[in-house]
N, C-alpha and C positions, 0 to 999 in steps of 0.2 A: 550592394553597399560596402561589403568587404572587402569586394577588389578593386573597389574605386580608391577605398580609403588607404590600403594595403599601398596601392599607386604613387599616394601623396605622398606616403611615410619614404617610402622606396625612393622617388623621386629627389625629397627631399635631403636625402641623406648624401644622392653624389652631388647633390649642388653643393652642397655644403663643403665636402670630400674635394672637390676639383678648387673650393674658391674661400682657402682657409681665412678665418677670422685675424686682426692683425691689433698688435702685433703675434709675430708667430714664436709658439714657444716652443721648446727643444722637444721634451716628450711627448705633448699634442702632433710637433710637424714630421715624428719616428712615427705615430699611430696613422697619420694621414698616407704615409707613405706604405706603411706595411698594410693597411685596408688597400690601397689601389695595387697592391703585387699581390694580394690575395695572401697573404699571410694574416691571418685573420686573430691568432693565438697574439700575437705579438700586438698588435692594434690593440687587445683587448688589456693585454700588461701596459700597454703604453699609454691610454685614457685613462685608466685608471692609477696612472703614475701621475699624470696632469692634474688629475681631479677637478677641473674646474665644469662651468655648470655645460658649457658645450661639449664639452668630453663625455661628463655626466649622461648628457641628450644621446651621444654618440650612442654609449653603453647599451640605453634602451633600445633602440632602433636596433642592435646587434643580436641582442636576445629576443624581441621582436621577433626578427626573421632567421636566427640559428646561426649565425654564423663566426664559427669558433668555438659556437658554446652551442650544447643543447639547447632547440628552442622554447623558451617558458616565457609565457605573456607577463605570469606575474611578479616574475624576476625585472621584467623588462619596465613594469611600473613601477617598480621601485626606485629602476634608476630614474627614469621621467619627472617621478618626484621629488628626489633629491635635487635636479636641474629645477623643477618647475618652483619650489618654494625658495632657487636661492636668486630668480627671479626673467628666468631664459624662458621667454617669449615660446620659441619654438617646442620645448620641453612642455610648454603649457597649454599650448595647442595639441598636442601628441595625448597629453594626459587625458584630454576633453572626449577624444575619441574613443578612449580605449573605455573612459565612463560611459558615453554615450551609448556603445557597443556592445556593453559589457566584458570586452575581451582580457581578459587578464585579470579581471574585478566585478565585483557584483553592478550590475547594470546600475546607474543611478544618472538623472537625466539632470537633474538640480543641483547635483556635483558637476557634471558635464560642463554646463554654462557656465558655473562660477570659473573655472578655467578657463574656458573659451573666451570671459568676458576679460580675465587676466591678460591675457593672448593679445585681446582686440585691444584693449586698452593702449597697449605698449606700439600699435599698428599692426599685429600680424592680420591682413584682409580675410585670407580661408577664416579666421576666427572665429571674425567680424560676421562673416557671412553663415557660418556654422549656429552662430548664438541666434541669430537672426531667424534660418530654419524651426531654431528650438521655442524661440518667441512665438512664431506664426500657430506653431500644430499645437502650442499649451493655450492658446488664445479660446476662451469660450465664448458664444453664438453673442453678449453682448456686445466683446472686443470686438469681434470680426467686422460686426456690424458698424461703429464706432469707425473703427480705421479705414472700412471705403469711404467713408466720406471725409474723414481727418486727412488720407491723401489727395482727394480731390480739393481740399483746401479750405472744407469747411472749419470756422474758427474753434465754434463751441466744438464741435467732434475732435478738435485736436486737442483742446485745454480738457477734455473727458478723456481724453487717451492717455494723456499725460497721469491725469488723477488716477485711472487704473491702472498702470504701470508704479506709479509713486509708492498707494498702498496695497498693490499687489489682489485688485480685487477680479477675480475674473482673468487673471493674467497671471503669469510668475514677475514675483515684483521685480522692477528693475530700474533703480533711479536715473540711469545715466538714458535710457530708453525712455522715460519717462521727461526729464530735463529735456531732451530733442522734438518732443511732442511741447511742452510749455514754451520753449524757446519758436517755433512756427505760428503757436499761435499771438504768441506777445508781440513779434515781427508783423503781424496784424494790427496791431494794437489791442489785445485784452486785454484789459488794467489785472484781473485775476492772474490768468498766465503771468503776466507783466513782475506780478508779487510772487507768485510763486516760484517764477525763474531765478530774484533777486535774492530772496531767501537761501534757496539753495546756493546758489553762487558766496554769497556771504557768509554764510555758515560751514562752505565747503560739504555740502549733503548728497554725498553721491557723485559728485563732480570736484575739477579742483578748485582752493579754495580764492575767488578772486572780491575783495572786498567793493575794490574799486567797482569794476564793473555791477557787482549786485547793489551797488548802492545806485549807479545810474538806474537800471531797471526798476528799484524802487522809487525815485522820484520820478522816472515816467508816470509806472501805476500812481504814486500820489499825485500827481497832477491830474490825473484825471477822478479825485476826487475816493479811491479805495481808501476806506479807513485804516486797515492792515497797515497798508503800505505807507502810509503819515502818518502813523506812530511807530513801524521801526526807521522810516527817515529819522526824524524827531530824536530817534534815539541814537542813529549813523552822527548827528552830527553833534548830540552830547556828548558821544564817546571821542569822535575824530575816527568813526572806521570808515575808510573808504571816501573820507568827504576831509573838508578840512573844519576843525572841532571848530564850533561856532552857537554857543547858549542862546541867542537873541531868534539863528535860525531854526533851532531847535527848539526854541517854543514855539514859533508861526506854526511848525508843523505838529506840536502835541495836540493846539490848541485846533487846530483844523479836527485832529482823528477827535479830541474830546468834545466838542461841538456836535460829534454825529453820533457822540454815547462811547464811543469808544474805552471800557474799564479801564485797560494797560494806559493809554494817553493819560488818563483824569490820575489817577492813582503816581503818574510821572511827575504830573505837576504839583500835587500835594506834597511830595518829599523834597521839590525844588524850590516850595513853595509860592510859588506863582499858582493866580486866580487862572482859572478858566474863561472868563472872559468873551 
C-alpha cells in the first residue's frame, strides 16, 4: 500500500514538473527548471518564493521524498496543508493519504475522507475513488446488505442507502453519497426520495445549492401526493424560490398537504389566513 501510494505521489509530481500550470510565473518556472536539472536546494528557494498553493503542493511532495531537504513526512504535511486549505485539489488528495496512512500524522481515517471528498469534489478521480474504498470497508453488515441490492436497482434499497449515508447510521455520514443514492431512486419514481433529493437541492444540504431544480423534484413527489413535499411546494411558491412566486398556487398545495393533517401546511394557512378548505 506504500509503494503504490509512494508511486502516485512520485508520479504525480513529474507530470505536474514536465506540464506547468499556466499562466507561468517567473519563480515557479526557475523551481520547475532547477527540479528537472536536479538542483533540488534551488527549487525549494524558488517554490517557496512563488508561494502559491501548487508551489505549496510541490514543497510537500519534496520533503515527502528528501529531496534537497532531509526527508520528514511531517514537514511535508505541513506544506500539503497549507496547499490543501487554500483550496488545490491535488494538495488535497496528498493530504488524504498521508491521514489515511498515518505517515507524517496520526492515522485518522475520518480526516482522510473529508479531504479526499474535498479532492473529489473539485474532480480529482484517485480521490473520488479513494473516498469510495473508505465508504465501502466503514460500511457495516446492514449497509453492505442494503447496497447489493440498491445496485441492482432495487428502489426502496436505494432510498435506505441514501437515509444511512444522510444521517450517518451504520455508515460514515456522507450527504453527497447519500443525495446519489436519493437521486437513483427518485429517477424511479420514489415520491420519498423524490422529497428528499429536492430538499437537499433546495436548501443546498450537502450538495450545491440549486433551488430550481429541487423545486422541480418537489412537485414531482407532490404529485404524487407526499405530504412533505406539498407543503414545502406550497411554500416554493409563496416565497418565489425556484418557482415563480404565485399565492393562489401556493394555497392549492397547502391545502393538499393540510387535507392530509399535515401541521406545517394548516399552521401556513392560519397566518395567511385562508380556510383549509
Amino acid at each position: 500500500m506504500r509503494k503504490r501510494t509512494l508511486a502516485v505521489m512520485v508520479a504525480g509530481l513529474f507530470t505536474l514538473c514536465v506540464v506547468p500550470a499556466a499562466p507561468v510565473r517567473a519563480d515557479f518556472a526557475h523551481a520547475e527548471k532547477a527540479y528537472q536539472e536536479g538542483d533540488f536546494e534551488t527549487a525549494i528557494t524558488e517554490y517557496k518564493a512563488d508561494g502559491s498553493p501548487e508551489a505549496l503542493n510541490f514543497l510537500g511532495l519534496m520533503y515527502f521524498k528528501g529531496e534537497g531537504v532531509q526527508q520528514d513526512k511531517r514537514e511535508a504535511v505541513r506544506w500539503f496543508l497549507k496547499a490543501a486549505r487554500a483550496g488545490y485539489a491535488d494538495a488535497q488528495y496528498n493530504l488524504g493519504i498521508m491521514y489515511e496512512e498515518g505517515d507524517g500524522v496520526e492515522q485518522n481515517v475520518d480526516e482522510a475522507a473529508d479531504w479526499y471528498k474535498k479532492a473529489a469534489d473539485q474532480g480529482n478521480a484517485e480521490a473520488k475513488h479513494s473516498l469510495d474504498l473508505i465508504n465501502q470497508r466503514t460500511e457495516g453488515f446492514k449497509a453492505r446488505w442494503f447496497r447489493k441490492d440498491a445496485e441492482h436497482g432495487h428502489v426502496r434499497a436505494q432510498y435506505g442507502l441514501g437515509e444511512m449515508y444522510y444521517f450517518g447510521q451504520d455508515v460514515r455520514q456522507d450527504k453527497r453519497e447519500a443525495f446519489k443514492w436519493f437521486r437513483k431512486a427518485a429517477q424511479q419514481g420514489d415520491p420519498q426520495a423524490g422529497y428528499r433529493l429536492g430538499m437537499m437541492m433546495k436548501n443546498g444540504d450537502g450538495v450545491a445549492k440549486d433551488e430550481f431544480e429541487g423545486a422541480e423534484w418537489l412537485h414531482r413527489a407532490a404529485d404524487k401526493g407526499h405530504a412533505d413535499a406539498e407543503y414545502q411546494l406550497g411554500e416554493c411558491y409563496l416565497k418565489g424560490s425556484g418557482v415563480r412566486q404565485d399565492r393562489a398556487e401556493a394555497l392549492v398545495w397547502l391545502r393538499k398537504a393540510a387535507t392530509q393533517g399535515h401541521d406545517g401546511a394548516k399552521d401556513a394557512l392560519k397566518q395567511l389566513g385562508e380556510a383549509i378548505r
